[in-house]
C-alpha positions in Angstrom: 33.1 -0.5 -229.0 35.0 -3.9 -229.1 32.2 -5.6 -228.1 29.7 -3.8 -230.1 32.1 -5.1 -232.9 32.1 -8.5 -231.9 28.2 -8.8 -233.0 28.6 -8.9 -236.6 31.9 -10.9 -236.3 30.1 -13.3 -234.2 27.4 -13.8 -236.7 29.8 -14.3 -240.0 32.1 -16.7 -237.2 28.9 -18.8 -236.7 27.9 -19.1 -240.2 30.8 -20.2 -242.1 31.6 -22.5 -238.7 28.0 -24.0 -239.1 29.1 -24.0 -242.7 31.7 -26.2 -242.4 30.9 -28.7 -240.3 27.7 -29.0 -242.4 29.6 -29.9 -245.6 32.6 -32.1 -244.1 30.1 -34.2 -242.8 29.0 -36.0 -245.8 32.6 -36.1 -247.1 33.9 -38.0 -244.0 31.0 -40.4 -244.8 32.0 -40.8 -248.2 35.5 -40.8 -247.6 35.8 -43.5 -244.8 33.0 -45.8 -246.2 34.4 -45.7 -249.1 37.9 -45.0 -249.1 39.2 -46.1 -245.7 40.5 -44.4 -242.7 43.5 -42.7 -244.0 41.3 -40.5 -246.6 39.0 -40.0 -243.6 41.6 -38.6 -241.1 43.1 -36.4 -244.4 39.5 -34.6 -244.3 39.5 -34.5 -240.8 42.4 -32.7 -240.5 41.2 -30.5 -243.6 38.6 -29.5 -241.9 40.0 -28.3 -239.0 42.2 -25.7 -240.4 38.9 -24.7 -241.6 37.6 -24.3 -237.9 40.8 -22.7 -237.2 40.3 -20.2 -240.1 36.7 -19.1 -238.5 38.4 -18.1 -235.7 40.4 -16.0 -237.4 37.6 -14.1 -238.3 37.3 -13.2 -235.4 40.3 -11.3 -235.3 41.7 -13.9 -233.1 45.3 -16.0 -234.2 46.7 -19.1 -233.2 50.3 -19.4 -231.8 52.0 -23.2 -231.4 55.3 -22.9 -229.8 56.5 -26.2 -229.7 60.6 -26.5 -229.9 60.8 -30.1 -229.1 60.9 -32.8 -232.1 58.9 -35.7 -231.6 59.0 -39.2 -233.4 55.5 -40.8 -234.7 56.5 -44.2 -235.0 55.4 -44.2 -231.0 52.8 -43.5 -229.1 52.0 -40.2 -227.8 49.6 -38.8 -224.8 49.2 -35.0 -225.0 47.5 -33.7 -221.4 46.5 -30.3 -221.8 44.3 -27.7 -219.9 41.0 -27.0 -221.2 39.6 -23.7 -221.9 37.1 -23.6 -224.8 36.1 -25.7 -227.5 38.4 -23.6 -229.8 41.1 -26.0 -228.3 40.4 -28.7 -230.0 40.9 -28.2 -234.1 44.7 -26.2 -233.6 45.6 -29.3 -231.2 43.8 -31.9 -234.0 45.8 -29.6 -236.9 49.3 -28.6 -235.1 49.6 -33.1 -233.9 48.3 -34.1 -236.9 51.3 -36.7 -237.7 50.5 -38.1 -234.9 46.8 -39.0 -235.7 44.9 -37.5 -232.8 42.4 -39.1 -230.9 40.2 -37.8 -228.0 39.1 -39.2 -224.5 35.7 -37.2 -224.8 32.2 -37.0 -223.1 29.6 -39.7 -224.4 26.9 -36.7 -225.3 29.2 -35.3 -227.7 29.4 -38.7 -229.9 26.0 -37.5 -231.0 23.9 -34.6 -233.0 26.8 -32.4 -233.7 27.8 -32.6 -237.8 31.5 -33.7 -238.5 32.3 -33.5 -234.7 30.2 -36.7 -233.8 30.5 -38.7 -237.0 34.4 -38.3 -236.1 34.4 -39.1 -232.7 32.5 -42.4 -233.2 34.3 -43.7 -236.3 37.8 -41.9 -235.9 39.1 -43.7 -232.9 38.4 -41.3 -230.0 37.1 -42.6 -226.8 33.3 -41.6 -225.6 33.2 -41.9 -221.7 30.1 -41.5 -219.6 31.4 -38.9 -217.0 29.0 -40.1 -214.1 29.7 -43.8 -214.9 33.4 -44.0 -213.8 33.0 -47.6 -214.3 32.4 -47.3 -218.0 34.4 -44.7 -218.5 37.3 -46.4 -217.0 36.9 -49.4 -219.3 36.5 -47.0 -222.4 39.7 -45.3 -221.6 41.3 -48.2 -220.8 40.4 -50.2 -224.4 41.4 -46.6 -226.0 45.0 -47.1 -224.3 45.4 -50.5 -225.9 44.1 -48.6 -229.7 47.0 -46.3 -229.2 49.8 -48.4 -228.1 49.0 -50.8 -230.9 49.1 -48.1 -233.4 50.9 -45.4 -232.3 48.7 -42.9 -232.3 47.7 -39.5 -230.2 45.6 -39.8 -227.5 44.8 -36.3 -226.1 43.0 -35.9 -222.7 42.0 -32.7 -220.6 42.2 -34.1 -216.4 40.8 -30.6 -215.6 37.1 -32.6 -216.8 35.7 -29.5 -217.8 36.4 -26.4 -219.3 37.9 -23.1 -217.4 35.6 -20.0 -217.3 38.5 -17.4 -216.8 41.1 -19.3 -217.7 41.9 -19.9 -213.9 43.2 -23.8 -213.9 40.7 -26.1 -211.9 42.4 -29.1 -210.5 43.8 -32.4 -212.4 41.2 -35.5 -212.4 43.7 -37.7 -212.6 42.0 -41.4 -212.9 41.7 -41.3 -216.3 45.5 -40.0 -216.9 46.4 -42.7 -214.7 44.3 -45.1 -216.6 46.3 -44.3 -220.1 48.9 -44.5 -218.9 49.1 -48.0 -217.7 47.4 -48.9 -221.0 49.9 -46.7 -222.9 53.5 -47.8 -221.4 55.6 -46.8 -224.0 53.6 -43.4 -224.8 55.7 -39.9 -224.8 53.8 -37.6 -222.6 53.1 -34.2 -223.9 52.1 -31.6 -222.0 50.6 -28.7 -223.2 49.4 -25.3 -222.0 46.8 -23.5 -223.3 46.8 -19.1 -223.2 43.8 -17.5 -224.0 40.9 -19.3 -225.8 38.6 -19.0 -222.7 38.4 -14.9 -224.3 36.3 -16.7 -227.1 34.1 -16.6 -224.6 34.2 -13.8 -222.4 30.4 -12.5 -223.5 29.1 -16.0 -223.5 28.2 -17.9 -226.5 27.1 -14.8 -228.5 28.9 -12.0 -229.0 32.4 -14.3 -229.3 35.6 -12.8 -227.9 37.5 -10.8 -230.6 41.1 -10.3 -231.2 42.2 -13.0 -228.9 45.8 -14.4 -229.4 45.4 -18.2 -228.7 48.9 -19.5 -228.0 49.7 -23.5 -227.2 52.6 -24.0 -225.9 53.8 -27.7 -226.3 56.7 -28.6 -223.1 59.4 -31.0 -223.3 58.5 -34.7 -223.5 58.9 -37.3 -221.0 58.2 -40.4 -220.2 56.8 -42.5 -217.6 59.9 -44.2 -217.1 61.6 -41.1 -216.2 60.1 -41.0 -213.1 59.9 -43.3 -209.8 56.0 -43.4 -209.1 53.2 -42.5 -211.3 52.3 -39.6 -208.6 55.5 -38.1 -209.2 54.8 -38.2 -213.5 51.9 -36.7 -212.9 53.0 -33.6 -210.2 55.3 -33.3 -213.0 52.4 -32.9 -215.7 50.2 -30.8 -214.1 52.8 -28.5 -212.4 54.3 -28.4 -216.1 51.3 -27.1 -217.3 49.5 -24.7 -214.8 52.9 -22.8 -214.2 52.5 -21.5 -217.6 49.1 -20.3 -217.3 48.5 -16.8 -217.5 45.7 -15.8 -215.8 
């Protein structure tokens, strides 16, 4: 029954998500050719409480849990797992202060509405994931963006997303990579509970009646630590022991 359900859902979830990246699309344009970034990110953010909004009807809700304050006049590095693409907009809605930027593949900077347009012109990084050369150098002038305008920079070291919401291990170059670049970042880590459901059947039917729950841990900072490999033990153990799987 639940799934039989999640047919229809899936079909209204799809068409007002199509929806709305197909109309935010020309207003980014409009808004950061004409009026500058800060109108941009405003109708970035916008539109992902849209995003966040299809979800929901899907019967599914989003949870943030995050008990820590955090200043924005610094810059920030979230590290999160990666289960679904519905990760993205409550992470871009709930760190929106903090002007979030993404460390993302290079195919996604083109042929999606809103997303791509974003990505390319909204200060996110676009790495070629079998160049590590390139990628490095891409992550490495997207450090010096943030620290120089302390801003967000969220990355996902698992590289791709998790099926069952089983953790794969951390990738940790391009943490490493950021950062060096990013000295003076706080270091967010986050966990991420249930989005992988979304996709349970596969692309079509959706998931239904998920509750998605982020869950942001205390801060730190690299200088809280003696060696790099001990920031980021810290990091990923942070994260993974508050999987539930």
């Amino acid at each position: 029954m639940r799934k039989l359900l999640a047919y229809p859902l899936s079909c209204i979830y799809y068409f007002f998500f199509g929806l709305s990246l197909l109309v935010f699309h020309p207003i980014q344009w409009v808004f950061f050719n004409v009026f500058g970034y800060q109108p941009h990110k405003k109708s970035v953010d916008i539109l992902q409480l849209f995003l966040m909004r299809c979800v929901n009807l899907l019967g599914s809700t989003h949870q943030f849990i995050n008990p820590y304050t955090l200043d924005n006049s610094q810059p920030v590095i979230i590290v999160s797992n990666h289960q679904s693409m519905a990760d993205i907009p409550p992470l871009m809605w709930y760190f929106r202060k903090h002007h979030v930027k993404f460390v993302s593949k290079k195919e996604l900077g083109k042929g999606i509405p809103s997303v791509s347009y974003n990505l390319r012109h909204g200060g996110s990084a676009l790495i070629e994931r079998k160049n590590p050369r390139q990628a490095i150098v891409a992550i490495r002038k997207f450090g010096d963006y943030i620290e120089s305008t302390n801003r967000a920079a969220v990355i996902f070291p698992e590289g791709t997303r998790s099926r069952d919401g089983k953790p794969k291990p951390f990738q940790t170059k391009g943490l490493e990579t950021l950062i060096k670049y990013i000295p003076s970042a706080v270091i967010i880590p986050v966990t991420i509970n249930n989005s992988w459901k979304n996709l349970r059947y596969g692309k079509f039917p959706l998931g239904i009646g998920n509750k998605i729950t982020f869950t942001a841990h205390k801060p730190v900072k690299s200088s809280d630590f003696d060696t790099t490999e001990d920031l980021l033990i810290h990091i990923e153990t942070t994260i993974k022991s508050s999987i539930n799987t």
